[in-house]
SEMARRO-178304 format. One line per 3 residues: number of its first residue (from 1); their letters; for each residue x, y, z of N, C-alpha, C. Coordinates in nm, 2 decimals. Example, Ala and Ser with C-alpha at 12.3 -4.5 7.8 and 13.67 -1.06 7.14 Angstrom:
// SEMARRO-178304
1) AS) 1.32 -0.57 0.78 1.23 -0.45 0.78 1.32 -0.33 0.78 | 1.28 -0.22 0.71 1.37 -0.11 0.71 1.29 0.00 0.79;
// end
This chain:
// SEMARRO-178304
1) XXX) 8.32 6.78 8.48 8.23 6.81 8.60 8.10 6.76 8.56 | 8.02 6.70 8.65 7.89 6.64 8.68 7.81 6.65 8.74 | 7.71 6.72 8.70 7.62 6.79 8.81 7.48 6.70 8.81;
4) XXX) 7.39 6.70 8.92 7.25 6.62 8.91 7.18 6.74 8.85 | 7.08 6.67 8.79 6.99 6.77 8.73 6.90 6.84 8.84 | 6.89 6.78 8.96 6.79 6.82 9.09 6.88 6.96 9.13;
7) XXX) 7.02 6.96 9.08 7.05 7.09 9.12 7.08 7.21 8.99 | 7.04 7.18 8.90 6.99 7.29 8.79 6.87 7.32 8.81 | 6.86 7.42 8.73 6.71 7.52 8.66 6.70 7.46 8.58;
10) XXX) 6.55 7.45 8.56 6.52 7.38 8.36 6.41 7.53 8.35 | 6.47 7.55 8.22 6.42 7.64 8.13 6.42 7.57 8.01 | 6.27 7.56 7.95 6.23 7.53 7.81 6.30 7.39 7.74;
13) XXX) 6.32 7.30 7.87 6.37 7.17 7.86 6.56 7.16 7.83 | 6.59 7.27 7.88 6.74 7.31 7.92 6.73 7.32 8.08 | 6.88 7.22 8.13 6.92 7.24 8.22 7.09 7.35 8.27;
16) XXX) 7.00 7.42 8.36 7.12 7.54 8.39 7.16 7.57 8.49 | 7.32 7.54 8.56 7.37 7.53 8.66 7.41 7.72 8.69 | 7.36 7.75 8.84 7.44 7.92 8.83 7.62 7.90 8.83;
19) XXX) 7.65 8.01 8.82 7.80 8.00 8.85 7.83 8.04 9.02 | 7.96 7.96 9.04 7.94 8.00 9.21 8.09 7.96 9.23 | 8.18 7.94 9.31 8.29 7.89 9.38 8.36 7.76 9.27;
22) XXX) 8.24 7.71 9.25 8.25 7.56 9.21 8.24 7.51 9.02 | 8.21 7.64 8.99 8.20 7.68 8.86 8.23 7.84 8.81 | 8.31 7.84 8.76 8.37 7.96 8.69 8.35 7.99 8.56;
25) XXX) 8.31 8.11 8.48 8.33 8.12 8.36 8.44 8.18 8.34 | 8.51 8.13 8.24 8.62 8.16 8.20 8.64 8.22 8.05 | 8.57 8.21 7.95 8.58 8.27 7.87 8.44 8.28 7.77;
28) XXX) 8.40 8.38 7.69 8.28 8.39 7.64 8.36 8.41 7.49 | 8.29 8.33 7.42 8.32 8.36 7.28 8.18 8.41 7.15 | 8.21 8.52 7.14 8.06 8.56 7.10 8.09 8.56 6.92;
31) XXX) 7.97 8.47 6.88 7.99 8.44 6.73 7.96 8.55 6.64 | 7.95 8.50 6.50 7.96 8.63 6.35 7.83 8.69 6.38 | 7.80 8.64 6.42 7.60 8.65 6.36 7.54 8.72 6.48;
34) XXX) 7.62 8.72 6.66 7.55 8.75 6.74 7.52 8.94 6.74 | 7.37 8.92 6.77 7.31 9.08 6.76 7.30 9.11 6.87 | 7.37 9.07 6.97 7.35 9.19 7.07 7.55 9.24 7.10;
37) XXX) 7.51 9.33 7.15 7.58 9.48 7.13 7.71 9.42 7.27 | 7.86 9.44 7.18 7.94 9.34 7.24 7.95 9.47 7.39 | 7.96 9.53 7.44 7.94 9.65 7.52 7.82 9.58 7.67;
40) XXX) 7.70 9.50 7.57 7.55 9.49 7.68 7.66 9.31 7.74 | 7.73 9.24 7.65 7.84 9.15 7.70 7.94 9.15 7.79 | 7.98 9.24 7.76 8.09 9.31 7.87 8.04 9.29 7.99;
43) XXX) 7.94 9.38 8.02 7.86 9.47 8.14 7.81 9.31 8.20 | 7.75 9.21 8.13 7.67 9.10 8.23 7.80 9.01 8.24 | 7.89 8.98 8.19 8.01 8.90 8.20 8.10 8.95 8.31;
46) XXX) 8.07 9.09 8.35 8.14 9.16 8.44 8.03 9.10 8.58 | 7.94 9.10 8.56 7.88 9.06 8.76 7.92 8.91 8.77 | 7.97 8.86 8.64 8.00 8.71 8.73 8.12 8.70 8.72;
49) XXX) 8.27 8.75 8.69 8.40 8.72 8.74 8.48 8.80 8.63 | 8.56 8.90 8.69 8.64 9.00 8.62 8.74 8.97 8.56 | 8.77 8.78 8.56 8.89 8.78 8.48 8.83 8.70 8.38;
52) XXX) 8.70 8.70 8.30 8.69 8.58 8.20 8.68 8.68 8.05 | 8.76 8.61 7.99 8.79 8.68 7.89 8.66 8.66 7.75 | 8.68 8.74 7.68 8.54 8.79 7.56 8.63 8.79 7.47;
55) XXX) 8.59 8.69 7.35 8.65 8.70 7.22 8.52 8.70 7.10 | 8.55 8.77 6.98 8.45 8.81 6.89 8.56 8.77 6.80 | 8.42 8.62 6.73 8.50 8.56 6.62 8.39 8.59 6.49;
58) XXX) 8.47 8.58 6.42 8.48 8.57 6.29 8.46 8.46 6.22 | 8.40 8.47 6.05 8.44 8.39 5.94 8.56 8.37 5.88 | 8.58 8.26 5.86 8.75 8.24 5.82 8.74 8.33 5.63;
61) XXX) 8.84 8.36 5.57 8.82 8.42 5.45 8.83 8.36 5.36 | 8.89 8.28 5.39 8.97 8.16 5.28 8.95 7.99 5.31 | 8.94 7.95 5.45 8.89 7.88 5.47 8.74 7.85 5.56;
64) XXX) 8.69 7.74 5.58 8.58 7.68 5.63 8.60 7.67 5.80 | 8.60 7.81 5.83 8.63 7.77 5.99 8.58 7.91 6.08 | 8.56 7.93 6.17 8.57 8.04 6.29 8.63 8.06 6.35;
67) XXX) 8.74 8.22 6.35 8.84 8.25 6.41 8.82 8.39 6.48 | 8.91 8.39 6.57 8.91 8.51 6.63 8.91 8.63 6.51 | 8.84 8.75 6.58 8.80 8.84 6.46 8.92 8.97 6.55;
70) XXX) 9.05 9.00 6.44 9.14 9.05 6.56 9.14 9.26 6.56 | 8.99 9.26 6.49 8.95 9.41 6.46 8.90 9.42 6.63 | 8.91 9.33 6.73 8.81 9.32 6.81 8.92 9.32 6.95;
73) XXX) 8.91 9.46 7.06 9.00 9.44 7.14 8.93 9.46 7.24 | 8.91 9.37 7.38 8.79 9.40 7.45 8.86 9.53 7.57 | 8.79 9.60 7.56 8.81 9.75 7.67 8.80 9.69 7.81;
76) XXX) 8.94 9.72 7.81 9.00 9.70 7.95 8.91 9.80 8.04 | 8.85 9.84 8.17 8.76 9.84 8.24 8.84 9.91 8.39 | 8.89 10.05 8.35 8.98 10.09 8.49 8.92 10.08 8.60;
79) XXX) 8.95 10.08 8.73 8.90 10.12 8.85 8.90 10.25 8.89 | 8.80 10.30 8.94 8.83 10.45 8.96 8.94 10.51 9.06 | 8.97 10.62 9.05 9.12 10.66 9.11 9.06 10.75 9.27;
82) XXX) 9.17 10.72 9.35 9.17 10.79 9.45 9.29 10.92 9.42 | 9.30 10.95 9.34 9.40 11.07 9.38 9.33 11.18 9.36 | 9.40 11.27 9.48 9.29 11.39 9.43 9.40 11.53 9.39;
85) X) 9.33 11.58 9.26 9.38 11.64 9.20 9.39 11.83 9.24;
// end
């Protein structure tokens, strides 16, 4: 996909398209090192499309690589119930 820059945002000499119809996120992969709190991820990944998936990777142990970290299960997110009890 190719976008004109006339239709991005520039922030700090980055260009940033919103997500819309025409752009979907589909998956967020949040690295070893990232400090914010995988929970404050969830919550903003949720106002833009309920099915893109969050993986929290890892250092490889043995090898030179970044893998899925599989201590990491992202909380499934119920809808609230209509039954009344």
């Amino acid at each position: 996909m190719f976008m004109s820059l006339d239709e991005g945002t520039k922030e700090g000499g980055l260009f940033f398209y919103p997500f819309d119809s025409s752009l979907l996120l589909k998956e967020v992969i949040v690295g070893p090192h990232c400090a914010i709190p995988l929970d404050r991820i969830e919550n903003l990944v949720a106002k833009t499309n309920g099915s893109t998936s969050i993986t929290k990777a890892r250092l490889g142990f043995t090898r030179f690589e970044v893998v899925p970290d599989q201590r990491y299960e992202r909380k499934k997110k119920q809808a609230p119930s209509n039954k009344q009890v």
